[in-house]
Backbone as ProteinMPNN parsed JSONL, in Angstrom:
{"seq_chain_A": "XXXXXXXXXXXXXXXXXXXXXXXXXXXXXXXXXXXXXXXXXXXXXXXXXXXXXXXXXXXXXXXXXXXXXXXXXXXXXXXXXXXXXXXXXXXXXXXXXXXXXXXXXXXXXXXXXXXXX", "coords_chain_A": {"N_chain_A": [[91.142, 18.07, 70.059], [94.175, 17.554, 67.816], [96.526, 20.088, 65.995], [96.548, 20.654, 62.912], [99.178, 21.65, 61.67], [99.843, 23.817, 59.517], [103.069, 24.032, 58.017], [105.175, 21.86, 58.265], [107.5, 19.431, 60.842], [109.574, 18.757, 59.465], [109.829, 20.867, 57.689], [110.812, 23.015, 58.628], [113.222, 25.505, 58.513], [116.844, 26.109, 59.342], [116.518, 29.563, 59.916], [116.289, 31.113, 62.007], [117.442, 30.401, 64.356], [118.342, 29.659, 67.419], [116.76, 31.909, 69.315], [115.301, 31.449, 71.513], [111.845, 30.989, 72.695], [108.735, 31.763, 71.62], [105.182, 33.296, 71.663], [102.378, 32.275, 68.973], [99.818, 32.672, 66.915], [96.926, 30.699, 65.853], [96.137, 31.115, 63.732], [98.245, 31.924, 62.132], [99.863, 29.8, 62.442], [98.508, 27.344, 61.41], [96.21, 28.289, 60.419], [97.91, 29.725, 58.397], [98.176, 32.533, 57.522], [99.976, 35.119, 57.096], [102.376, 37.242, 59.484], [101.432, 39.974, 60.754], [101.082, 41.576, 62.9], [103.203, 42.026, 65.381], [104.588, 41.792, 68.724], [107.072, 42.797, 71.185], [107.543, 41.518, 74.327], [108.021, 43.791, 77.292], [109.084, 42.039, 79.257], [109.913, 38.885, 79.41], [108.627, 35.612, 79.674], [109.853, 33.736, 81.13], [112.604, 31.966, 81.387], [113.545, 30.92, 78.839], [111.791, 32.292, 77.16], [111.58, 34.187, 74.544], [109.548, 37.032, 74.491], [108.516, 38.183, 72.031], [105.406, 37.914, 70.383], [103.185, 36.995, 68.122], [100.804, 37.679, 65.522], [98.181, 37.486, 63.01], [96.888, 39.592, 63.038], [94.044, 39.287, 62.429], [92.903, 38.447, 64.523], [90.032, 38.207, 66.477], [88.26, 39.862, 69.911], [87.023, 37.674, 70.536], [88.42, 35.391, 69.573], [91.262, 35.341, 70.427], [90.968, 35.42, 73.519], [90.441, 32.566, 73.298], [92.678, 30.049, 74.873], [92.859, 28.181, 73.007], [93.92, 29.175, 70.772], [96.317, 29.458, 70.75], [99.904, 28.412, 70.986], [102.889, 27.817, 72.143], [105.988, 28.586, 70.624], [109.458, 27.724, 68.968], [110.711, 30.782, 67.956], [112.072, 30.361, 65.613], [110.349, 29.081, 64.435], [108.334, 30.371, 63.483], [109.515, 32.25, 62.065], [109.854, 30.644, 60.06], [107.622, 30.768, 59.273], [106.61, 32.618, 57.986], [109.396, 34.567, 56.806], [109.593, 37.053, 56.712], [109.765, 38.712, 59.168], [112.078, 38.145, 59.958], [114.236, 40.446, 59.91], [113.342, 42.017, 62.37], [113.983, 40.648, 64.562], [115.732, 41.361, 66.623], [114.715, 43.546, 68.172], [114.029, 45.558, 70.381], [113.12, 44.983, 73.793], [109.429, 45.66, 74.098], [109.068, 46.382, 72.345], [107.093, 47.132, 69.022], [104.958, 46.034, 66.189], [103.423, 46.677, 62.959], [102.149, 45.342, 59.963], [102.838, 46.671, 56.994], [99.993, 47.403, 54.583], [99.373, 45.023, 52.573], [102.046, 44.515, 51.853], [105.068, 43.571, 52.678], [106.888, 44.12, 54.251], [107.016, 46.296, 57.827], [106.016, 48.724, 60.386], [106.876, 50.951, 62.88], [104.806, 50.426, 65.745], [103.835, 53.124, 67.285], [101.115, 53.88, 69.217], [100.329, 51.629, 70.674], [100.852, 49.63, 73.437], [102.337, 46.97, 74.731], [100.586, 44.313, 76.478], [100.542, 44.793, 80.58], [101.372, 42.862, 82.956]], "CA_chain_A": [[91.481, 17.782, 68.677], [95.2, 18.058, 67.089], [96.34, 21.197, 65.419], [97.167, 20.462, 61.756], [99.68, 22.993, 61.329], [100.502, 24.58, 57.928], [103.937, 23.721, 58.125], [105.549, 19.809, 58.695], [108.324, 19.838, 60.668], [110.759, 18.568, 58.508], [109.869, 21.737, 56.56], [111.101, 23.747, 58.913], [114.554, 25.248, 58.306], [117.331, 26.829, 60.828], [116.653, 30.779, 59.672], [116.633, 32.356, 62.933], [117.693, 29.725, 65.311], [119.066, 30.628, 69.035], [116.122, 33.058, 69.63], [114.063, 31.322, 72.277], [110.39, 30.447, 72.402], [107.458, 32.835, 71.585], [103.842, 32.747, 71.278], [102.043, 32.655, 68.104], [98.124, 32.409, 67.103], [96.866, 29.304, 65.106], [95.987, 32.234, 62.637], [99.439, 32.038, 61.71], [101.027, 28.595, 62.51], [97.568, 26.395, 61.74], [95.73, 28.717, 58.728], [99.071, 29.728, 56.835], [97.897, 33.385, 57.7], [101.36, 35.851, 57.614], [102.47, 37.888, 60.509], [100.209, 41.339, 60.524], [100.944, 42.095, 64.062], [104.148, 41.289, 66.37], [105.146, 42.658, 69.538], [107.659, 41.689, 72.744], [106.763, 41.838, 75.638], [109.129, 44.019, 78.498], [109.418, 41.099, 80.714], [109.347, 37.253, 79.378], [107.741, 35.036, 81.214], [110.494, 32.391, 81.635], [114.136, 31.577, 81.021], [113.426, 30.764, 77.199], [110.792, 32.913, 76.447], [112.186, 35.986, 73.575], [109.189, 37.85, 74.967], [108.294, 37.723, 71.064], [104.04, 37.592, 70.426], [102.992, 37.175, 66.636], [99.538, 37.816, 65.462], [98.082, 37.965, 61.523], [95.843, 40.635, 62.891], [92.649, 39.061, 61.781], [91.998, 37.762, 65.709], [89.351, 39.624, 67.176], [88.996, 39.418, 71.318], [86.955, 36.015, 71.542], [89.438, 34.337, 69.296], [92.149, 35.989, 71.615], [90.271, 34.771, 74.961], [90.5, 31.113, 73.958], [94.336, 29.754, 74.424], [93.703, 26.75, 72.6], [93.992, 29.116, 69.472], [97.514, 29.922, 70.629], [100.666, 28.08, 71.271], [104.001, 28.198, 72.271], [106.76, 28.295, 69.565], [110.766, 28.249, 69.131], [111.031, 32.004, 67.379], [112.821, 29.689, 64.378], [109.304, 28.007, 63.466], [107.64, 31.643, 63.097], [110.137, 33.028, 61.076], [109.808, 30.106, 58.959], [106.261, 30.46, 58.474], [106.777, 34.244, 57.729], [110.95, 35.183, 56.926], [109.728, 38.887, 57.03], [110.224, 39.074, 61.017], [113.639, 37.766, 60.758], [114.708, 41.212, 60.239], [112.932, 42.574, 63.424], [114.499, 40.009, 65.916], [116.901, 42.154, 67.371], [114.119, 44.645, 68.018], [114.323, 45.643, 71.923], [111.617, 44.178, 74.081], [108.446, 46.631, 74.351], [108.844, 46.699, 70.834], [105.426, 46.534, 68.292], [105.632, 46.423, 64.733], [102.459, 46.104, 62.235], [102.377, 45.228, 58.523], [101.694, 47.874, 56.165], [99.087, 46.102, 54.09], [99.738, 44.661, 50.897], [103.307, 44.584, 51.848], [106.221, 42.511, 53.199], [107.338, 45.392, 55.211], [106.682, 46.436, 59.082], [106.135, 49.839, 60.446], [106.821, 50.404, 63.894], [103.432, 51.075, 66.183], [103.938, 54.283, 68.518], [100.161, 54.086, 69.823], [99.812, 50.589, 71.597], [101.76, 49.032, 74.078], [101.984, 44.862, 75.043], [99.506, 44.463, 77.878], [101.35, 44.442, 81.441], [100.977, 41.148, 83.628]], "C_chain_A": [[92.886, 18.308, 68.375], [95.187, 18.985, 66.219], [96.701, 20.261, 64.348], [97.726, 22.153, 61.259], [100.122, 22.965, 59.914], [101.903, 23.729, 57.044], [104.501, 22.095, 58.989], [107.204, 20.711, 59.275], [109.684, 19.693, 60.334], [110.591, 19.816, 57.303], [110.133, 22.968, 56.987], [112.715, 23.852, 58.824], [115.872, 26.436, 59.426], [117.274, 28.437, 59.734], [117.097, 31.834, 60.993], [116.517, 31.202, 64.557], [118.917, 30.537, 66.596], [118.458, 31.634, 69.76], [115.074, 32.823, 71.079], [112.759, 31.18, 71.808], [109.757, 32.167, 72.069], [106.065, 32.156, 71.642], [103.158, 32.745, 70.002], [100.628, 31.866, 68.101], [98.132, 31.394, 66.115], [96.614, 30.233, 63.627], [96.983, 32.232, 61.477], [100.0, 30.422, 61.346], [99.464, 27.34, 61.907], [96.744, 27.16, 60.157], [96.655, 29.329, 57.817], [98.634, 31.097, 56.744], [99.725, 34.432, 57.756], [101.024, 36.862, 58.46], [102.063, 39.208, 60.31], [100.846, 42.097, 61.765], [102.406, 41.528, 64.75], [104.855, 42.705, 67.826], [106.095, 42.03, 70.944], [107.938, 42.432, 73.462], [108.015, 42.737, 76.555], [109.642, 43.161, 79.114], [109.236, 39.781, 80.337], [109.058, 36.86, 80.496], [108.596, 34.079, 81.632], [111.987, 32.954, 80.883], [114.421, 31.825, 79.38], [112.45, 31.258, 76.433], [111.328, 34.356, 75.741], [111.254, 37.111, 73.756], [108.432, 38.213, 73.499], [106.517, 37.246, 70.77], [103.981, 38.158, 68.601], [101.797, 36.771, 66.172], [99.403, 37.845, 63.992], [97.666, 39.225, 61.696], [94.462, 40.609, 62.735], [92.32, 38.6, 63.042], [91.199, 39.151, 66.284], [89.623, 38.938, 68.773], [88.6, 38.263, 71.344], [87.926, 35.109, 71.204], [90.975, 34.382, 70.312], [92.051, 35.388, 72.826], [90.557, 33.498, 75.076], [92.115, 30.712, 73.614], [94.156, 29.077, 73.435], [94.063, 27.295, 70.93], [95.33, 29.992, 69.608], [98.705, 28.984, 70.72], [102.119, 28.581, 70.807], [105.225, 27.701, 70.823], [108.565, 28.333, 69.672], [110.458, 29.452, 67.72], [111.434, 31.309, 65.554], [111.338, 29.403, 63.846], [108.341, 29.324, 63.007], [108.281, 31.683, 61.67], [109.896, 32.307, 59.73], [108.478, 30.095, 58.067], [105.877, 31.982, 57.203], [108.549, 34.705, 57.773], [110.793, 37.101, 56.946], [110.41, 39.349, 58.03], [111.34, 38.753, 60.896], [114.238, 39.463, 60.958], [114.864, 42.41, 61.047], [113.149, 42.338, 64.914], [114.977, 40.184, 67.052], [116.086, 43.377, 67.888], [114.247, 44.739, 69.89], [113.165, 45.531, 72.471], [110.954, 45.46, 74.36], [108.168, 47.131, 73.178], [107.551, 46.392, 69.934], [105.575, 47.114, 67.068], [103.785, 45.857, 64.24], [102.614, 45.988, 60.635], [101.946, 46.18, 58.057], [101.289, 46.821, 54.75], [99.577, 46.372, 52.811], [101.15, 44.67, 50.392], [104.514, 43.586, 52.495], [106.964, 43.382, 54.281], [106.466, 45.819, 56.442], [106.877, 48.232, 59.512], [106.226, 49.794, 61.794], [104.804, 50.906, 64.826], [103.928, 51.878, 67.453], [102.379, 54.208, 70.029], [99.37, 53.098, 70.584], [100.939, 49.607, 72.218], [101.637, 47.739, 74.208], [101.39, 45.304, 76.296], [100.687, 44.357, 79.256], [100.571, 43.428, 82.22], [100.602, 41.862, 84.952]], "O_chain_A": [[93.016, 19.509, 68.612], [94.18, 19.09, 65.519], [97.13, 19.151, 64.659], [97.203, 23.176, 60.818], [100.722, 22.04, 59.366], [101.884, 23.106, 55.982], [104.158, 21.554, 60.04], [107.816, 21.686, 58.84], [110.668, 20.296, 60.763], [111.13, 19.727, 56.2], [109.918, 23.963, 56.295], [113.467, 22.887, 58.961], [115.502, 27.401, 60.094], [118.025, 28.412, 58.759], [117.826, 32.825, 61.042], [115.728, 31.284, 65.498], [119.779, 31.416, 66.617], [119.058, 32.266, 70.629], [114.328, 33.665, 71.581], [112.517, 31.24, 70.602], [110.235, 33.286, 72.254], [105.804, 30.954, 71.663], [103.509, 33.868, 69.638], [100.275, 30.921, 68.806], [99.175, 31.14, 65.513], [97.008, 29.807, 62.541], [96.751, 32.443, 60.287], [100.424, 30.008, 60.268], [99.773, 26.2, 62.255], [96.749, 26.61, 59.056], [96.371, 29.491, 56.631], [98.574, 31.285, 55.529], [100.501, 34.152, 58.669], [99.922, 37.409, 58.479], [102.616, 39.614, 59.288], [101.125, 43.283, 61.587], [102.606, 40.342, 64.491], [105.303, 43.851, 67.803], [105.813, 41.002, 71.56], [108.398, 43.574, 73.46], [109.116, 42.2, 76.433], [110.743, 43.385, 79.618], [108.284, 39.277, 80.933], [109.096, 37.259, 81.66], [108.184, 33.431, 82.594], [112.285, 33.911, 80.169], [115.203, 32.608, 78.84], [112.183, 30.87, 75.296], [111.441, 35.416, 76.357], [111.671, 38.204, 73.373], [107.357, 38.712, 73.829], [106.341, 36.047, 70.985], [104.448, 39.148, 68.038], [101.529, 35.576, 66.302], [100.437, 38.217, 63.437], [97.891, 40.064, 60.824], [93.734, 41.595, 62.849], [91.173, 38.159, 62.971], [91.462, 40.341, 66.453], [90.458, 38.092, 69.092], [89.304, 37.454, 71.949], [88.362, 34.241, 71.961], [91.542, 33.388, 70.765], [93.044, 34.8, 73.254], [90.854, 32.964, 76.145], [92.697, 30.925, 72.551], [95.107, 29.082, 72.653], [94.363, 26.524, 70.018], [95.552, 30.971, 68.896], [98.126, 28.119, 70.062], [102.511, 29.254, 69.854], [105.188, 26.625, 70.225], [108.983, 29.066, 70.568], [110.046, 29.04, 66.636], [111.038, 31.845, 64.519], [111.225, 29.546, 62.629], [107.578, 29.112, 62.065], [107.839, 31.331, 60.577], [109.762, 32.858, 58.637], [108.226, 29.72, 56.922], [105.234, 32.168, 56.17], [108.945, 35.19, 58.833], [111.603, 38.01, 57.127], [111.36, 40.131, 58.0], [111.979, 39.064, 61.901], [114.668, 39.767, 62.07], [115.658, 43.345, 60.95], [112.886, 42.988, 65.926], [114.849, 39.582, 68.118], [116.794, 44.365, 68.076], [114.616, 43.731, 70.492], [112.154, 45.886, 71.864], [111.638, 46.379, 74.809], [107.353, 48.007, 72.888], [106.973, 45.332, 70.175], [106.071, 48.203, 66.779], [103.093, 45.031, 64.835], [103.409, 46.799, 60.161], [100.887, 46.7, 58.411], [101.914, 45.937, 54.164], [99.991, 47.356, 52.199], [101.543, 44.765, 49.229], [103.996, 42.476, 52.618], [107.647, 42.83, 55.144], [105.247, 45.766, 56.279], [107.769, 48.907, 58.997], [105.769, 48.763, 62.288], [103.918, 51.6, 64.327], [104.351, 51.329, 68.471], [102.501, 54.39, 71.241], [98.25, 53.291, 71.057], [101.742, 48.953, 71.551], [100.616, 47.289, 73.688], [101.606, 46.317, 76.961], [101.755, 43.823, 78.958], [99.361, 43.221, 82.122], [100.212, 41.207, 85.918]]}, "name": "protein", "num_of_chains": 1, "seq": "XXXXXXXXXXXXXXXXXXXXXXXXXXXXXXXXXXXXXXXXXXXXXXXXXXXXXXXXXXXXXXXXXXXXXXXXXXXXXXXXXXXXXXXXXXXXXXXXXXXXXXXXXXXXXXXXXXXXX"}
């Protein structure tokens, strides 16, 4: 079945273009959920990957387990869904940031790392 994402993309606009791909959960790009969770990774996995993973927070592990409730993104179509993260872009990979709730603002996270491959 096709995602029906949130966002059309003629309604996407250049905010944080030139950043490479990421991943993001349907949580986000598919229920219109804002970014809760983001972290990037030490090591992309490719050429064009920013290393860049963006979560609401609300996935538990089975939703996690199945890809099809993830896909790949250019970094630009996040930001647009959520402009909070633009100002975390530049963050150095191994980096993990969580929302403090009820806020627009990111704190960093000291006590969990991105999984290693």
């Amino acid at each position: 079945m096709a995602k029906k994402f949130r966002l059309k993309a003629d309604e996407i606009k250049p905010l944080a273009e030139g950043r490479g791909a990421c991943i993001a959960s349907d949580m986000i790009t598919v229920r219109g959920k804002l970014v809760g969770f983001m972290y990037r990774e030490k090591t992309p996995d490719n050429e064009t990957d920013s290393g860049w993973r963006f979560l609401s927070g609300l996935e538990d592990q089975d939703y996690m387990d199945e890809a099809d409730n993830h896909g790949v993104y250019a970094v630009n179509t996040i930001a647009n869904y959520d402009p909070s993260i633009i100002e975390l872009l530049d963050a150095a990979p191994g980096s993990v940031f969580e929302r403090t709730p009820g806020t627009k603002n990111f704190r960093p996270v000291d006590d969990w790392a991105p999984p290693e491959d």
